[in-house]
Each structure stands twice: as structure tokens, then as C-alpha cells.
VOKOL-102332 format. One record per residue (C-alpha): residue number from 0; residue in one letter; x, y, z. Coordinates in pm, 1 decimal. Example, Ala and Ser with C-alpha at 12.3 -4.5 7.8 and 13.67 -1.06 7.14 Angstrom:
BEGIN
0;A;1230.0;-450.0;780.0
1;S;1367.0;-106.0;714.0
% end
This chain:
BEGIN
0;X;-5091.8;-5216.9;-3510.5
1;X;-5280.8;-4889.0;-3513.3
2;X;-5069.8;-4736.9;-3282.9
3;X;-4774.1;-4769.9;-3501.8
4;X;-4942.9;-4660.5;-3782.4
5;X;-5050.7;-4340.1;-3613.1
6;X;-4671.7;-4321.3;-3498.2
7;X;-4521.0;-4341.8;-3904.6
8;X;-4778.0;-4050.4;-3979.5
9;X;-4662.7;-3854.5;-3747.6
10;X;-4306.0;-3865.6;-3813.8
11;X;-4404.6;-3836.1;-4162.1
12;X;-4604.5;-3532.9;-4107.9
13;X;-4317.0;-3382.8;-3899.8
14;X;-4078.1;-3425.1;-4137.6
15;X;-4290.3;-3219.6;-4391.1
16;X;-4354.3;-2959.9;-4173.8
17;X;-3963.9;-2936.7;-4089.2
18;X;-3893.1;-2962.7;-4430.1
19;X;-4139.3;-2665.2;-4487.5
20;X;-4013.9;-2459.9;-4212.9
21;X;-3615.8;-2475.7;-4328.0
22;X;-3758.4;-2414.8;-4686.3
23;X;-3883.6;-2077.1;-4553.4
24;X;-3602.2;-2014.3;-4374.7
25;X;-3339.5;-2101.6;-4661.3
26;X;-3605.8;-1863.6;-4904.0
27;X;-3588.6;-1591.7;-4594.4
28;X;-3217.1;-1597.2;-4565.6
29;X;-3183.5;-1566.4;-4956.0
30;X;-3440.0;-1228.0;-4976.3
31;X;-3273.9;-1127.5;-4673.7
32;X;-2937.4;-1158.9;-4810.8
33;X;-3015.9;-981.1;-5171.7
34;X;-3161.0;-711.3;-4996.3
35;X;-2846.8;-661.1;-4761.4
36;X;-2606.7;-676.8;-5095.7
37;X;-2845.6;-439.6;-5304.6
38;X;-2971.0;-223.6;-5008.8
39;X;-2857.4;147.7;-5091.3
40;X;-2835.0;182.1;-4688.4
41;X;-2510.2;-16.3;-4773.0
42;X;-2340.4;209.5;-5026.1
43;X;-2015.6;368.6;-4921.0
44;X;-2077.4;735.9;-4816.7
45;X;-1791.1;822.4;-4625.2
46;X;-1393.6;738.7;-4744.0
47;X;-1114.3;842.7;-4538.9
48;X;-743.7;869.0;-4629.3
49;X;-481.5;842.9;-4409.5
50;X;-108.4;961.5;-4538.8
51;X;217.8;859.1;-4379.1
52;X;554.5;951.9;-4533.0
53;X;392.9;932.2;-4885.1
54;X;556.7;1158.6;-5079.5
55;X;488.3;1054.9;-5436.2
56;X;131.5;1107.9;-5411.3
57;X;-212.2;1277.9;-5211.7
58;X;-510.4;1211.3;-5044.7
59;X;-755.7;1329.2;-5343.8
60;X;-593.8;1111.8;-5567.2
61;X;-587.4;808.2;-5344.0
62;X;-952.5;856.6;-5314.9
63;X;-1020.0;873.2;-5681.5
64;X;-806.9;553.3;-5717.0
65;X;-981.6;369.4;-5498.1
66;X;-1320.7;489.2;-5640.1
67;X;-1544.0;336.7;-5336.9
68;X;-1785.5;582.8;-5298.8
69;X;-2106.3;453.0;-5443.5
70;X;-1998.1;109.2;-5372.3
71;X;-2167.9;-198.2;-5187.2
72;X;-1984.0;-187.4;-4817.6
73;X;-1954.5;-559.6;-4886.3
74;X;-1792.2;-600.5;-5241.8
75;X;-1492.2;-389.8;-5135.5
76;X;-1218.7;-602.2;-5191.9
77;X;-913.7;-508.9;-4973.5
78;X;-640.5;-700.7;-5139.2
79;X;-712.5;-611.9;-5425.2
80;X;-699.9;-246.0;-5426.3
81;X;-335.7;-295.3;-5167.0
82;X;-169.6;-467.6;-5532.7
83;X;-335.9;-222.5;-5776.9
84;X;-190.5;74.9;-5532.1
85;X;136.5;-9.1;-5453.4
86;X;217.1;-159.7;-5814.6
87;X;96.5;196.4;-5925.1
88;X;279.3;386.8;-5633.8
89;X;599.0;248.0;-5586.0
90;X;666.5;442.4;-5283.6
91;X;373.3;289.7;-5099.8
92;X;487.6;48.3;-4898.9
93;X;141.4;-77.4;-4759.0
94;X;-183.9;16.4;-4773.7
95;X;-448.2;-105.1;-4476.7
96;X;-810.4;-55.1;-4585.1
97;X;-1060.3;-92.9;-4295.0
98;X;-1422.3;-90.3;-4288.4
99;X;-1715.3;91.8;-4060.8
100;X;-2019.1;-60.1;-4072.2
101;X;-2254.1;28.9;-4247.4
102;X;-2089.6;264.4;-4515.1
103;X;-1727.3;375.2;-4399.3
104;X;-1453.4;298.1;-4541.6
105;X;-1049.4;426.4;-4399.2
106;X;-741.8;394.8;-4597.5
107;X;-426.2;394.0;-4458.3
108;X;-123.8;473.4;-4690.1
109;X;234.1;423.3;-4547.5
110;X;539.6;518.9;-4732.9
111;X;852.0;366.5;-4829.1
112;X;1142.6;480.4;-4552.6
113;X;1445.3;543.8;-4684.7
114;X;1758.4;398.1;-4503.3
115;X;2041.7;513.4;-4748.9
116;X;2113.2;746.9;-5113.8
117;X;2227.1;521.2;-5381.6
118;X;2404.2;738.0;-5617.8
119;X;2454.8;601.9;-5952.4
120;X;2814.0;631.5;-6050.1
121;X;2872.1;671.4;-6445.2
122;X;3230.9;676.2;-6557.2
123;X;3436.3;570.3;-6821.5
124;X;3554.3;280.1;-6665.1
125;X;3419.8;-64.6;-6763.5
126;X;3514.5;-241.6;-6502.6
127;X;3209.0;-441.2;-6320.7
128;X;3428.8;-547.9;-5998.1
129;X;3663.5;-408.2;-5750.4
130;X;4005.2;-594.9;-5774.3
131;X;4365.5;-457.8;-5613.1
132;X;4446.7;-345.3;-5970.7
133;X;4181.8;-102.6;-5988.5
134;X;4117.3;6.3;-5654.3
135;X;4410.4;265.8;-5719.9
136;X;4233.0;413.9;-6045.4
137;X;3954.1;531.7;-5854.6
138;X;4020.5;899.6;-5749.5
139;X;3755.3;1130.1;-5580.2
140;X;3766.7;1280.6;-5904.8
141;X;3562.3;1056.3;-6043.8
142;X;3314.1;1059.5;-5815.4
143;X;3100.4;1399.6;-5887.5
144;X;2753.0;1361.6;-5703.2
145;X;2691.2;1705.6;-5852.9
146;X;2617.9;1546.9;-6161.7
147;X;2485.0;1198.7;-6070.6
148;X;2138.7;1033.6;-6056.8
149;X;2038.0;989.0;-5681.3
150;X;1790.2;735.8;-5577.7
151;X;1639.5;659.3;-5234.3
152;X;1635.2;316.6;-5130.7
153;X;1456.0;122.1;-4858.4
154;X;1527.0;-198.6;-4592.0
155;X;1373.9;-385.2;-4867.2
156;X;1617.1;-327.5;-5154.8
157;X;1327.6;-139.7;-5331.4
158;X;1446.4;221.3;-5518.3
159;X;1132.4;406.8;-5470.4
160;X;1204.5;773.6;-5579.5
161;X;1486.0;1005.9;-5678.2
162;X;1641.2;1187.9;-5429.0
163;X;1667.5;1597.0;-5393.2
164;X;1903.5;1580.0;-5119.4
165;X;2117.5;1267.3;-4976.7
166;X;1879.8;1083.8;-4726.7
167;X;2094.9;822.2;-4462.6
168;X;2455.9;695.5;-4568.3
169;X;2551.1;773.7;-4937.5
170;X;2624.6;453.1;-5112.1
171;X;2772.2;513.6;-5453.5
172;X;2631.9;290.4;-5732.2
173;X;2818.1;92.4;-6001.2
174;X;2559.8;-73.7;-6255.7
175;X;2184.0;36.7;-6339.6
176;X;1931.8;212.7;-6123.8
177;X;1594.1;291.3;-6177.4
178;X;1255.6;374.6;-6010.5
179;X;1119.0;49.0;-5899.0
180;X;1402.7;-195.8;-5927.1
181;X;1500.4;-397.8;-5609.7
182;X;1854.2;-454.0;-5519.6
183;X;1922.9;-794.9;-5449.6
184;X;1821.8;-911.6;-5098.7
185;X;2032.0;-795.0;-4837.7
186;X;2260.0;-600.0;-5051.8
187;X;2154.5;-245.6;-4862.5
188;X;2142.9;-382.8;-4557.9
189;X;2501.3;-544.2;-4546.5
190;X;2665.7;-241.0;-4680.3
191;X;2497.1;3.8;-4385.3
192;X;2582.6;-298.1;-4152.4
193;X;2993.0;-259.9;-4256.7
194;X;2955.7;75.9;-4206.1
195;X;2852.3;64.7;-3900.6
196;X;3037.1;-195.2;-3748.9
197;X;3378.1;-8.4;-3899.8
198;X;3290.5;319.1;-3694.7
199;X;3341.4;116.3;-3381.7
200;X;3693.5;31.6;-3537.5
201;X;3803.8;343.6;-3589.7
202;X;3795.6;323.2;-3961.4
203;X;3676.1;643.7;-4166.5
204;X;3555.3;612.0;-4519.2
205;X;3528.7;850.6;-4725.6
206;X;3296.3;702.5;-4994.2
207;X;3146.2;355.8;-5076.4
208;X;3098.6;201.3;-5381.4
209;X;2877.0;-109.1;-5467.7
210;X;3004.5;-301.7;-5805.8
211;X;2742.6;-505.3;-6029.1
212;X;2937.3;-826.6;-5841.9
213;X;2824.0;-714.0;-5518.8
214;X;3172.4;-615.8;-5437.9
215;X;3197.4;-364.7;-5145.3
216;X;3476.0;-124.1;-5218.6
217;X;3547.5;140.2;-4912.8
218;X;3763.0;401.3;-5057.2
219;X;3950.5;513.8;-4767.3
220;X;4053.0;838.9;-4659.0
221;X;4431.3;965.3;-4758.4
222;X;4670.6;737.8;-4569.5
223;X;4426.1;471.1;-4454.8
224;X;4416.0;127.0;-4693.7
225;X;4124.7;95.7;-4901.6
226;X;3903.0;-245.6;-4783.2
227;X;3699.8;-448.9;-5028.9
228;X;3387.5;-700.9;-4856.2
229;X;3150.8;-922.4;-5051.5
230;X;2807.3;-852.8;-4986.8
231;X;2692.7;-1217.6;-5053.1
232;X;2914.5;-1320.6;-4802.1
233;X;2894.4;-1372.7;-4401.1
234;X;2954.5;-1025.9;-4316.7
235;X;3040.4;-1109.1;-3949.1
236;X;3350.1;-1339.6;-4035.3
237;X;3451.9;-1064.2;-4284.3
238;X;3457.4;-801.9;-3992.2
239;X;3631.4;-1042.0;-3740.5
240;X;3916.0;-1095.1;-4019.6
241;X;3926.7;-726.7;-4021.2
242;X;3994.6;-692.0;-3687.3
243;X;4222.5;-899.4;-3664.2
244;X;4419.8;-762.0;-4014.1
245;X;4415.6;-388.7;-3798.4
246;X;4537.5;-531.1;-3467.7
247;X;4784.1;-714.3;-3599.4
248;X;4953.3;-475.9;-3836.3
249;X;4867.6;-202.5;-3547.3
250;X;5111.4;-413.5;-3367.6
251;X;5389.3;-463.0;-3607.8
252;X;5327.3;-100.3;-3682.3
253;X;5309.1;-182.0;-4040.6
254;X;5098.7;-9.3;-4288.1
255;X;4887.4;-145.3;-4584.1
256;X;4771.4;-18.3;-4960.4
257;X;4466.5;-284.6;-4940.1
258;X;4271.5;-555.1;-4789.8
259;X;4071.7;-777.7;-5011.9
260;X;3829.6;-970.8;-4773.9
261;X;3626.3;-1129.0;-5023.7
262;X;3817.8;-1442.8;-5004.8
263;X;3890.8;-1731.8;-4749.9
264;X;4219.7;-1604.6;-4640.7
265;X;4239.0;-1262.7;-4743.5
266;X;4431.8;-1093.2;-4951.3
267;X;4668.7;-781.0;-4766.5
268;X;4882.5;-524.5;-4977.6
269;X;5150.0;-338.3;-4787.0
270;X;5307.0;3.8;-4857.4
271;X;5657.4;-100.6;-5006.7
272;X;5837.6;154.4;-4829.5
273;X;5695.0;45.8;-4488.9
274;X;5675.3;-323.1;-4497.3
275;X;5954.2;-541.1;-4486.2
276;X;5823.6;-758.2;-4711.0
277;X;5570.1;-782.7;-4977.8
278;X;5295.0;-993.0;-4918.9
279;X;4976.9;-1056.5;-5096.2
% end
């Protein structure tokens, strides 16, 4: 009976003490901790910028933006100073913030990269489509990049700055632009895709034209038939009708006005005086 006895005190007196010892070593942790947080050993004293293709904006006042100097090493919060700068800076594309222990911090700013030069394209006109009516309306005349509003536009669909000079393919523009709008998804990219897919056929444009609609007009050069895509559509199947629409009148040596591929079966217009028939 004593034995047992002496056996409960001493698991009772080891608990205490292990209770003890993990108090001290919770209460260590905790002083350790504060000190480590509040510690001005931990204060940012070195902040490094890194530029790549930014154009809209410089190191000094990246560094003033992010403000870290001063700052605890470990209250830096990453993500949120990547949304604050690129919602600022909408050429910045991404911004990678990483950190040298104990008080170095390295920003790395990377640019927007333009693939193509929307240029906005204000006439009179109110049309918001392409159609086979109004294809023919549309002269070079109208187009005067002299006196439009260029942006520059990246994979992304976002328009990120104005352009001095035409960057990539020219795409003209037919609706509203502005700094910091996005073009619908995959708009850009189809358009650059026709293009150049329709160099390996042989077909020269001589300017482009997106509608509101996402029509895809391709005014052609004098004697060639103007084309008109969809951009929401499968741009592959569009191409292969294409093909085949340029072999086959190739062939028959006939010669068209315009090709509407926007449709199931597409929609051909021949030059009267070279076509046998009218078809449409």
C-alpha cells in the first residue's frame, strides 16, 4: 500500500514540475517573441528596387510607395503592397518583394509587354459591326493615325499606356479605349493569331479593324477581297474555311469583293464582272 502511495506522489509531483517547466517555456517563447517583433535589430535598413520594362514610373518613387524603411522585417506584407502597386501603376504587371534576413528587403518591378498598337478609330460612322454593306464605305481615308489616340496593349487584354510610336501589329480600334481597360479575353490574341496565320497564305492586309461586336474586318489591299472573322469564334475552323475559299476560287480563277467568315457556311461576294454568277 505504501508503495503505491509513494508511486501517485510521484507522478503527481512530476506532473507539476512538467507543468512548471512548459509554463516557463510558453512565458520564454512569448518574451522571446515580443522582443524579436519590437527588436530595432529588425527594422528594415536596406530596400532595393529592381526595374524591368517599367516605363510609367522609377525606382525613387517605388521606394517611397512602398515606405519599408523603418519597418519591422516581419510585418511586411507582400501581397499587399503587389495590389496597392499595380492598381496604382497600371503598367506593372507584377511586382515580387523578397526578403534578407535580418533587415533587407528587394523589389522587383516588371512591366507590362506590349504585343500590338490599338489605335482608336473615330469617324462619323455609327456603325458598331462590319457587314458586306459597309465593308465598301471604309476607305483608307478614313483611317488617319496622324490624328488618332494610340494605346499599347498587352497578352492580357490590358491597355496600359499611350503609345508615342506604333509598338507590334497596328490594330485599328472601333469603340472606347482608355488607360486601364481590358479587352475582352482573347480578343488581342486572336486578331495577332489571323494575322499571322494569313502571312503563310499569302494574304496582305493593309489595315485591321476590331468592331465593338468583336468583328474582325481585314481591309485588304487594292484588288484583294476584304475578309471579316469573329473573334469569339474558333479561329482555327475560320482559317481552314479560308483556305479552302482561296484554293478553290484560285482554281476556278475567279475573283471575290468579300468573305464573311463569321458564320457557319460563309458568306462569299464575287466581282460581277469576273464571276459567272452571283453568289452570296
Amino acid at each position: 500500500m505504501q508503495r503505491r502511495k509513494f508511486k501517485k506522489r510521484d507522478r503527481s509531483i512530476s506532473k507539476k514540475i512538467w507543468r512548471i517547466g512548459l509554463g516557463v517555456l510558453v512565458l520564454f517563447l512569448i518574451l522571446d517573441a515580443y522582443l524579436l517583433l519590437t527588436s530595432r535589430f529588425f527594422n528594415i535598413k536596406s530596400v532595393e528596387i529592381v526595374l524591368d520594362k517599367v516605363n510609367c514610373t522609377d525606382e525613387v518613387t517605388i521606394k517611397k510607395e512602398a515606405s519599408f524603411s523603418g519597418k519591422n522585417f516581419f510585418f511586411v506584407n507582400i501581397q499587399k503592397f503587389e495590389n496597392q502597386i499595380k492598381k496604382k501603376y497600371i503598367c506593372i504587371k507584377s511586382a515580387n518583394l523578397t526578403k534578407d534576413f535580418p533587415d533587407k528587403v528587394k523589389i522587383e518591378i516588371t512591366g507590362r509587354e506590349a504585343i500590338a498598337t490599338l489605335i482608336l478609330l473615330n469617324t462619323e460612322e455609327s456603325t458598331h459591326s462590319a457587314s458586306l454593306e459597309n465593308i465598301a464605305s471604309i476607305s483608307a481615308a478614313l483611317i488617319k493615325e496622324q490624328s488618332s489616340d494610340k494605346y499599347l496593349v498587352d497578352l492580357e487584354g490590358i491597355v496600359f499606356s499611350k503609345a508615342g510610336q506604333i509598338t507590334g501589329p497596328k490594330l485599328f480600334f472601333r469603340g472606347n479605349l482608355s488607360i486601364g481597360k481590358k479587352v475582352e479575353e482573347k480578343i488581342v490574341e486572336n486578331a495577332l493569331e489571323i494575322l499571322t496565320k494569313l502571312k503563310s497564305f499569302e494574304v496582305n492586309v493593309s489595315n485591321a479593324i476590331i468592331y465593338p461586336d468583336d468583328s474582325f474586318l481585314l481591309y485588304p489591299l487594292i484588288g484583294k477581297p476584304g475578309i471579316i472573322f469573329t473573334l469569339k469564334k474558333n479561329i482555327e475552323i475560320q482559317l481552314a474555311s479560308l483556305q479552302l475559299i482561296l484554293t478553290q476560287a484560285k482554281i476556278e480563277e475567279q475573283e471575290m469583293e468579300f468573305i464573311d467568315l463569321r458564320y457557319d457556311k460563309p458568306i462569299i461576294k464575287y466581282v460581277p464582272e469576273k464571276s459567272n454568277y452571283g453568289k452570296r
